[in-house]
C-alpha positions as CSV (number, residue, x, y, z in Angstrom):
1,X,-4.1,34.1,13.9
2,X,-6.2,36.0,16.7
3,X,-3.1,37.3,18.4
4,X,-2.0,38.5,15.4
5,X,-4.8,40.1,14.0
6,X,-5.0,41.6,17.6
7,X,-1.3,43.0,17.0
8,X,-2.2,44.5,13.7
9,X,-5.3,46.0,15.0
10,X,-3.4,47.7,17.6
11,X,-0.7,49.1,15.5
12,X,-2.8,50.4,12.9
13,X,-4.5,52.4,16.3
14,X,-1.2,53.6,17.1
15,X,-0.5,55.7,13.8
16,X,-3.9,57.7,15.1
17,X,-3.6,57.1,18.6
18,X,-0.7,56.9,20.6
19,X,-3.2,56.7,23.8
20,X,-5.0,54.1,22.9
21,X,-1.8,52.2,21.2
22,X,-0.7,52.1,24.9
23,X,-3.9,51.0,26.6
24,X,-3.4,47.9,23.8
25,X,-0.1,47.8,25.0
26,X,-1.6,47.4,29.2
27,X,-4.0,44.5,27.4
28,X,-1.4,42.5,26.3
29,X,1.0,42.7,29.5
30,X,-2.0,41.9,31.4
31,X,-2.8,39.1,29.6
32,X,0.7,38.1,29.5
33,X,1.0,37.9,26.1
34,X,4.2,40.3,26.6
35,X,6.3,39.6,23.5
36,X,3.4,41.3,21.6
37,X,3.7,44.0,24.0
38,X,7.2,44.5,23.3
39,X,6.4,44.6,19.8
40,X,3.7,47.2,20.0
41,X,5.4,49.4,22.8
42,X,8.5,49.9,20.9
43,X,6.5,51.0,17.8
44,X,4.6,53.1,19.8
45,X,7.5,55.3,21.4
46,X,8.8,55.0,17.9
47,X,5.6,56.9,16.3
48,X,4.5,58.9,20.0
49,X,8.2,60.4,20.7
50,X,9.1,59.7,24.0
51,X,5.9,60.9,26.0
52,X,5.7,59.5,29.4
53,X,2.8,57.5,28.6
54,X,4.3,55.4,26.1
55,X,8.1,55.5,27.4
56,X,5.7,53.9,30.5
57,X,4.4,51.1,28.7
58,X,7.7,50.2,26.8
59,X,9.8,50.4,30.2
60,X,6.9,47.6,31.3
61,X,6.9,45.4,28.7
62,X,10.7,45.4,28.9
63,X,10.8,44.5,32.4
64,X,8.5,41.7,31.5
65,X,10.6,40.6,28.9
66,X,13.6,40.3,31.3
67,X,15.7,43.2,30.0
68,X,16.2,44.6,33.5
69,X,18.8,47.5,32.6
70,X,17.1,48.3,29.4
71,X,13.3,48.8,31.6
72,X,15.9,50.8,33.6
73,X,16.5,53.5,31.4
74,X,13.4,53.7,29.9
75,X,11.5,54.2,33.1
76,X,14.1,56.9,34.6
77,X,14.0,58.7,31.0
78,X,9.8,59.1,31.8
79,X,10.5,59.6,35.3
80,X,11.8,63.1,34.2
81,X,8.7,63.8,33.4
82,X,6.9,62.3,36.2
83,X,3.3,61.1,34.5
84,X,3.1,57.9,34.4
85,X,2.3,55.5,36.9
86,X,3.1,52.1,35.0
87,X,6.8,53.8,34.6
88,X,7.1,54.7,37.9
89,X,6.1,51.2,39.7
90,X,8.6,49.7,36.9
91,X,11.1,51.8,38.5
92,X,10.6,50.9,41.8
93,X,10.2,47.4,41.0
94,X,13.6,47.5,39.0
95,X,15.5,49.9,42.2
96,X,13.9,46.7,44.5
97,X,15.5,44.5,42.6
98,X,18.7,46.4,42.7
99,X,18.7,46.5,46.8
100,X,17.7,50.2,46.7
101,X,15.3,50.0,48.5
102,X,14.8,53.6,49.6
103,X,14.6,54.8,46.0
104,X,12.0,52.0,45.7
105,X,9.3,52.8,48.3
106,X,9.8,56.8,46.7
107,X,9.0,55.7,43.3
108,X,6.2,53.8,44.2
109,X,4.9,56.6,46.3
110,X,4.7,58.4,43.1
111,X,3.2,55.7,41.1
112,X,0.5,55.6,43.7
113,X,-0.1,59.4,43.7
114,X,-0.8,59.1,39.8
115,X,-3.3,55.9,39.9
116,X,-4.3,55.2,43.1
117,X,-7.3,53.1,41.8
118,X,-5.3,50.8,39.6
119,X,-5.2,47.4,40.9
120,X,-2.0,46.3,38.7
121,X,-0.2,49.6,40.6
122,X,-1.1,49.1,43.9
123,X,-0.2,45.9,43.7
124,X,3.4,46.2,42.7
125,X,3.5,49.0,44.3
126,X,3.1,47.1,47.3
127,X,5.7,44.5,46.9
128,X,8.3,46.9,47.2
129,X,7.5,49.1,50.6
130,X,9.7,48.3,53.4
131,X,7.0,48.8,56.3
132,X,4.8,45.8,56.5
133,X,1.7,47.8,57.4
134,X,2.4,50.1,54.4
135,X,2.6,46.3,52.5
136,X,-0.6,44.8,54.3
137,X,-2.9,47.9,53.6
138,X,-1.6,47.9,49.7
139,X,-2.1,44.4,49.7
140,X,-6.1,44.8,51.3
141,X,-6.7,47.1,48.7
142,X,-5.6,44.9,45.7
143,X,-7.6,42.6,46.9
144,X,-10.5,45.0,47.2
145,X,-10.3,45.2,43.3
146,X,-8.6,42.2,42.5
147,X,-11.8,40.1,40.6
148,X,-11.0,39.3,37.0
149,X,-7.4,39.2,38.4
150,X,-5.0,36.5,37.6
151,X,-6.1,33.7,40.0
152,X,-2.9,32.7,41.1
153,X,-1.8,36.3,42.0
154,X,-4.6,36.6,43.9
155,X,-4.2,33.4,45.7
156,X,-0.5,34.6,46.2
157,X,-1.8,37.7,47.5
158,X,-4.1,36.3,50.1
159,X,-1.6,34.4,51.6
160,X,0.8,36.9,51.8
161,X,-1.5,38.9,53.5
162,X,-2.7,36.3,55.7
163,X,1.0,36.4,57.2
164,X,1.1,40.0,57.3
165,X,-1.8,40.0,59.9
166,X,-0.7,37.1,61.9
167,X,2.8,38.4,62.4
168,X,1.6,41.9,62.9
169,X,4.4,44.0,64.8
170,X,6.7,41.2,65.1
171,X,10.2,41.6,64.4
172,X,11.7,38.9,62.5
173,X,15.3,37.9,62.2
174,X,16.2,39.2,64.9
175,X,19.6,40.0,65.3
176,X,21.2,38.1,68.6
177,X,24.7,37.5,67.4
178,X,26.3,38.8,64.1
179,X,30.7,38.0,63.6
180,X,32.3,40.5,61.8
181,X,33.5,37.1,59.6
182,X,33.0,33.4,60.3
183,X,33.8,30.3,58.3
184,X,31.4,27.0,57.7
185,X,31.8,23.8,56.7
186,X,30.6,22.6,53.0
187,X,29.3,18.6,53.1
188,X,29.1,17.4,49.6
189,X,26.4,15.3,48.1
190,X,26.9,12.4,46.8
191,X,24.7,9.4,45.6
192,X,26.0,6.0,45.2
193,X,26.7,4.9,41.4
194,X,26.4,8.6,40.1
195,X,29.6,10.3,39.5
196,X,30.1,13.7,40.5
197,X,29.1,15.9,43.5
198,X,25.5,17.1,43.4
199,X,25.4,19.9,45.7
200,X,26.9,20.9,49.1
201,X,25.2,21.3,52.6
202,X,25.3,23.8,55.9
203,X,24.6,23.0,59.3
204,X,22.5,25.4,61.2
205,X,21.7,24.8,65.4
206,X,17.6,25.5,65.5
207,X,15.3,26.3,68.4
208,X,16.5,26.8,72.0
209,X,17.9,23.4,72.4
210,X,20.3,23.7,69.4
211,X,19.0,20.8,67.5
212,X,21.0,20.0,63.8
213,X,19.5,21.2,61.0
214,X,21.2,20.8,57.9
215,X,20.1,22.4,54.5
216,X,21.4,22.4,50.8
217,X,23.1,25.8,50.3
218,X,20.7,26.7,47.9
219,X,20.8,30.0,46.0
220,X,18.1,29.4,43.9
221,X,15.8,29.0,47.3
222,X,14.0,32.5,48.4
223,X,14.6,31.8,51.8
224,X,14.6,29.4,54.3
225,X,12.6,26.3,53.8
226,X,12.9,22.9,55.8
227,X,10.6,19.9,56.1
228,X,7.5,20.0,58.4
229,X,8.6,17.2,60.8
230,X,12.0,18.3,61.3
231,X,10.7,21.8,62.1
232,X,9.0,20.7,64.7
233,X,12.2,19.6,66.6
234,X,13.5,23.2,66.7
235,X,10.1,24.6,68.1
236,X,8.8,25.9,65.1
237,X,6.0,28.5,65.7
238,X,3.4,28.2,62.4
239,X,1.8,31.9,62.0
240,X,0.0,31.4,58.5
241,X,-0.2,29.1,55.8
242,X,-0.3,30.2,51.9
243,X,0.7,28.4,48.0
244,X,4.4,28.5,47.0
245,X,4.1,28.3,43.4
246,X,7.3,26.6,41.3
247,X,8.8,23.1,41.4
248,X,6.9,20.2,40.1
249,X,4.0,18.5,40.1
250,X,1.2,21.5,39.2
251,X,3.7,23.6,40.9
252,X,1.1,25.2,43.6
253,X,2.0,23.6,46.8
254,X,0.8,24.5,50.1
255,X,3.0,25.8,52.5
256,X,2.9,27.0,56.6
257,X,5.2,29.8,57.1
258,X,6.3,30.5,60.8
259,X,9.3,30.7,63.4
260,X,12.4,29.4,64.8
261,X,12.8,30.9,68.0
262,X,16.3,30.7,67.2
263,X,18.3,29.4,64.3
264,X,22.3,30.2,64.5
265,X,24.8,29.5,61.6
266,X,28.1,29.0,63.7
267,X,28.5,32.7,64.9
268,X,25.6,34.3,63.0
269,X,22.5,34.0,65.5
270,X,19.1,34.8,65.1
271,X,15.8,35.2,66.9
272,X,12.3,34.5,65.4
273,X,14.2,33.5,62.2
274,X,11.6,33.0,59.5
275,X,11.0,29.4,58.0
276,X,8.6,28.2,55.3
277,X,7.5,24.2,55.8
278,X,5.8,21.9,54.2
279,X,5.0,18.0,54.6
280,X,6.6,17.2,51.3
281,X,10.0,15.2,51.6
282,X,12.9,17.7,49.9
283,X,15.3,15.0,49.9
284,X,14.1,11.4,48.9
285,X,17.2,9.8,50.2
286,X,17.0,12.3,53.4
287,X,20.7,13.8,53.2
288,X,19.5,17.1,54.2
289,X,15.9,18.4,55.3
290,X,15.9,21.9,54.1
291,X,17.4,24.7,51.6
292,X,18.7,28.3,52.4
293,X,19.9,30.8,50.3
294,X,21.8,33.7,50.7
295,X,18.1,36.1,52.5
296,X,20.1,35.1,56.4
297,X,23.3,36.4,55.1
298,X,22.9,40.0,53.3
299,X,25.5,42.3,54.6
300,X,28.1,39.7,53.8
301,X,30.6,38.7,51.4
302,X,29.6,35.0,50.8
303,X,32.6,32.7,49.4
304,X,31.8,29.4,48.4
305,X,34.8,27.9,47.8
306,X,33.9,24.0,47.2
307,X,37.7,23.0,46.7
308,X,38.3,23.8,50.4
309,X,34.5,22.6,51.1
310,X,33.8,26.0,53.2
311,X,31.6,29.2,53.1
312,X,33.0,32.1,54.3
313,X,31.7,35.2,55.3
314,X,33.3,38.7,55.7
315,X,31.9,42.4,55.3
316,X,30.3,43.5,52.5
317,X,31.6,46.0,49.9
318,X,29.6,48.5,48.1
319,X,32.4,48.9,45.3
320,X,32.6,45.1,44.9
321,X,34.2,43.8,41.3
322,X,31.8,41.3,39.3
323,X,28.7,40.6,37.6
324,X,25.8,42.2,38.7
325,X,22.7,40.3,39.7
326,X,18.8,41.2,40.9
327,X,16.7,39.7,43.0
328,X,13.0,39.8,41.9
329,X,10.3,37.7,43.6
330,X,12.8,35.7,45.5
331,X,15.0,35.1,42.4
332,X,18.5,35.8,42.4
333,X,18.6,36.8,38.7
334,X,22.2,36.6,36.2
335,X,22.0,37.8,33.0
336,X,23.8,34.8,30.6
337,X,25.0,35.2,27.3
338,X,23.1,32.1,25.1
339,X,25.7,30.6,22.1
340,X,27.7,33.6,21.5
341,X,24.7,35.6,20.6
342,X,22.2,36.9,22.7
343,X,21.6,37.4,26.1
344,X,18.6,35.7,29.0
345,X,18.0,36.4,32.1
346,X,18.9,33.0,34.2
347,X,18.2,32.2,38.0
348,X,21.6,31.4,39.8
349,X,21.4,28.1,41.2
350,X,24.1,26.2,42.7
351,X,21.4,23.8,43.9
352,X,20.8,22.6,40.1
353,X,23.0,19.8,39.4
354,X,22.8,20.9,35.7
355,X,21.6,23.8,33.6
356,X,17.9,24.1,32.8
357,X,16.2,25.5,29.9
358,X,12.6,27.9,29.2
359,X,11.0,26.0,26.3
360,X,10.5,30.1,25.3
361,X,14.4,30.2,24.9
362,X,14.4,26.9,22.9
363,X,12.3,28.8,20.3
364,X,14.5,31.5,20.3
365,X,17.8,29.9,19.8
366,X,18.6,29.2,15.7
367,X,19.3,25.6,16.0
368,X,18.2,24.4,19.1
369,X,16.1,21.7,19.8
370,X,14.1,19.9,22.3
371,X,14.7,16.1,22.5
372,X,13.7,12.9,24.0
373,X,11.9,13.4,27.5
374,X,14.2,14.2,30.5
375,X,13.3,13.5,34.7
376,X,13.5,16.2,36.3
377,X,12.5,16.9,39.9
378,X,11.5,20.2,41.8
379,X,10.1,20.6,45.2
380,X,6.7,18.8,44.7
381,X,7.6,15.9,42.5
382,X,8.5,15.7,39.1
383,X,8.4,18.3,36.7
384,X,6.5,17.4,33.6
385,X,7.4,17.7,29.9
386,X,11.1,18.2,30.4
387,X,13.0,17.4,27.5
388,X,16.7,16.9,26.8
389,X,17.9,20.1,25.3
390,X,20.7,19.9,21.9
391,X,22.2,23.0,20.2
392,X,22.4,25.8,23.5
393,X,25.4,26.9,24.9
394,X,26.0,29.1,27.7
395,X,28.2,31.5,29.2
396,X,28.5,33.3,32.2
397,X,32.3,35.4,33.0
398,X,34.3,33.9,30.8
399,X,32.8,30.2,31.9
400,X,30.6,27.6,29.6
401,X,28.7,25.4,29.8
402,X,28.7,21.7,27.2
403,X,26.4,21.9,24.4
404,X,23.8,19.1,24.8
405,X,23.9,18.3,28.8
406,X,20.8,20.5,29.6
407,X,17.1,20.1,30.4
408,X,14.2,22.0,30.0
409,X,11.4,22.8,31.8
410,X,7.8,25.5,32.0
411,X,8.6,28.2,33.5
412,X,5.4,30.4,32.4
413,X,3.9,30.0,36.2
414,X,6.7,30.8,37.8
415,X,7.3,34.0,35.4
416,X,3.9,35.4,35.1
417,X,3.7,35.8,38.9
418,X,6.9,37.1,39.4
419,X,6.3,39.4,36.5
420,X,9.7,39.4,34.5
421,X,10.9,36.7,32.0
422,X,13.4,33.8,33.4
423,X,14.6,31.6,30.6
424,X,16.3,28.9,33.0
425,X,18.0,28.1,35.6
426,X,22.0,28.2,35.6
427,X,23.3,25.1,37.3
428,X,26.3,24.1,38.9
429,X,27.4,22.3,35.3
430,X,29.0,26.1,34.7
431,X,29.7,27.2,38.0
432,X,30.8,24.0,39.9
433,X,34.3,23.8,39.5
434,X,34.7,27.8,40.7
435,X,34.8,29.4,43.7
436,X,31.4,31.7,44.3
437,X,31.9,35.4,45.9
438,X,28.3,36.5,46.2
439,X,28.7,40.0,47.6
440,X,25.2,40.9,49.1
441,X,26.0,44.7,49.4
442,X,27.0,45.3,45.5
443,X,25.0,42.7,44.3
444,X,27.6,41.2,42.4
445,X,28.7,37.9,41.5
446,X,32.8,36.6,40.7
447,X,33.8,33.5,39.7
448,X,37.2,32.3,40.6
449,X,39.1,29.8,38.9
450,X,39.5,26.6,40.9
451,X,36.6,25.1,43.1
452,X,35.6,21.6,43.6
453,X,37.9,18.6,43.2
454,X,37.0,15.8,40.9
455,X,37.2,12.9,43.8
């Protein structure tokens, strides 16, 4: 009844001030209450016209919402006009997203010119430069003004900045050796008395003696991540330590990021190759002792073509066919189409044995329900109060998943930080029995009929 009264409040404001409609509007986002923000931006532009100020605040509250292409337009309508700073960070943040990066840091730039004091600015503002001194003196002045912040952004922040300073200059991923195209070799997972293949793994050689390493090919991961006491054996270097937040458990886990000296994938060699670890076991049954995802291989086509149990890489193409996807926070982001319907904005995971599902979307969907309680594990340990999941479908080109064979899990952590609106994770229940061609330079995604074999 509060939130609502609050709503009301706000839009009765907006019929005699549009300015302070849109300072409601900043309230809301920053207490992440963003559907209400939706609500009350879009009735603001309604009643306001399309100012920049409240053509800002919508473009925010979409991006928040997960409507990545809609934010879009919104913010590059206002930057026409080139006054407001919320609308220019949410261009920047969606151009980041997008890999264009140049156009990023610029947009940014401009948000910063406009608001230079505001702590929710500078701080996204400072997620998308591409010069990590630019990043590290953003990131000292959020923190300057960061009390009353959100805790965990804070936290987030400190770490992040911890690294900055204790890599300082140092190049990372160094290029030593780079094929114009190589091939790998997919291992399937398998565990005894459960039918099905659960995921597939990569070797990689680490540190200067070459050990093994092998990960889960992983592109839900944000990077590269392997287990503490198998790091050591490829002479991990630990610069920093900081909270990965996600997975189970409370989902805030403490984390050392650091080095490999080296770390080569067949062909594809780098030097001071960057590597989160943590003590936690990944793996309970220890078939593999780390994840990657596609960060080591941008510039590449990627085909993951489980029938022939192989990753292959070859150049890149800007004018690449497919869906498109974003990568926000880490997240390689897919927008899904849920029951026919309506669309959500889903994490691409061909780590997740099956589909998972926001309790948010659950409430959205006519007809679906959660149902008895589920086990599902993240990195951390189990995540709680998953629940079976009844009456969602979903598609993604021209594929779809089984109606009742998905989980759900919380996801609010996970999305406030990372300041966009993931309703779940889209497992390898849709995309397992296709070949994957991920191409890193469009930023778009084909399936391919055919793909794993049933043995």
């Amino acid at each position: 009844m509060k939130h609502r009264l609050l709503v009301a409040l706000a839009l009765c404001m907006l019929l005699c001030a549009p300015s302070a409609a849109a300072e409601s509007v900043r309230r809301l986002l920053d207490a992440d209450r963003w559907s209400e923000a939706l609500e009350l931006a879009r009735r603001a532009v309604d009643a306001d016209g399309a100012s920049a100020e409240a053509s800002g605040e919508l473009a925010a509250a979409l991006l928040r919402a997960g409507f990545i292409d809609e934010a879009a337009a919104e913010a590059g309508r206002m930057a026409e006009e080139r006054r407001s700073a919320l609308g220019w960070v949410v261009l920047a943040r969606v151009r980041s997203a997008e890999g264009r990066f140049d156009e990023a840091v610029d947009a940014g730039d401009r948000a910063l010119e406009l608001a230079p004091d505001d702590r929710t600015i500078v701080y996204w503002a400072g997620t998308v430069q591409q010069g990590r001194a630019r990043s590290r003196e953003l990131l000292e002045r959020y923190l300057e003004m960061s009390e009353g912040d959100d805790a965990d952004r804070i936290d987030g922040a400190e770490g992040t900045l911890r690294f900055y300073q204790a890599v300082g200059d140092r190049l990372l991923w160094t290029g030593q050796a780079r094929p114009e195209s190589f091939s790998m070799k997919l291992r399937p997972l398998f565990t005894p008395g459960i039918r099905g293949i659960e995921g597939h793994t990569i070797d990689a050689a680490m540190g200067p003696r070459g050990k093994r390493l092998r990960l889960l090919f992983d592109t839900g991961a944000t990077g590269l991540f392997v287990l503490e006491r198998i790091a050591k054996k490829g002479a991990f270097e630990s610069l920093s330590s900081e909270t990965t937040f996600g997975g189970g458990g409370d989902q805030r886990h403490r984390t050392l990021r650091g080095v490999f000296p080296r770390l080569a994938f067949e062909g594809l060699e780098f030097g001071d190759a960057l590597v989160a670890v943590s003590s936690r076991e990944i793996d309970s049954t220890g078939r593999y002792h780390g994840l990657v995802g596609i960060a080591p291989f941008a510039g590449y086509r990627i085909t993951i073509d489980t029938g022939e149990r192989s990753l292959r890489l070859d150049p890149g193409d800007a004018d690449a066919e497919g869906a498109p996807y974003w990568v926000i926070s880490g997240q390689m982001l897919v927008r899904v189409r849920v029951n026919d319907e309506q669309d959500a904005l889903f994490l691409f995971d061909t780590g997740a044995d099956g589909s998972v599902i926001s309790q948010h979307l659950i409430d959205q969907v006519e007809g679906a329900a959660a149902g008895s309680p589920a086990r599902v594990r993240g990195f951390g340990g189990r995540i709680e109060n998953s629940r079976r999941v009844s009456g969602i479908q979903l598609g993604f080109q021209g594929r779809k998943t089984r109606r009742g064979r998905m989980t759900s899990a919380d996801f609010s952590l996970r999305n406030r930080l990372g300041g966009v609106q993931v309703d779940g994770f889209l497992g390898r229940d849709l995309i397992g029995e296709s070949t994957v061609v991920i191409d890193t330079v469009a930023r778009r995604i084909r399936l391919v009929d055919g793909g794993e074999s049933k043995e």
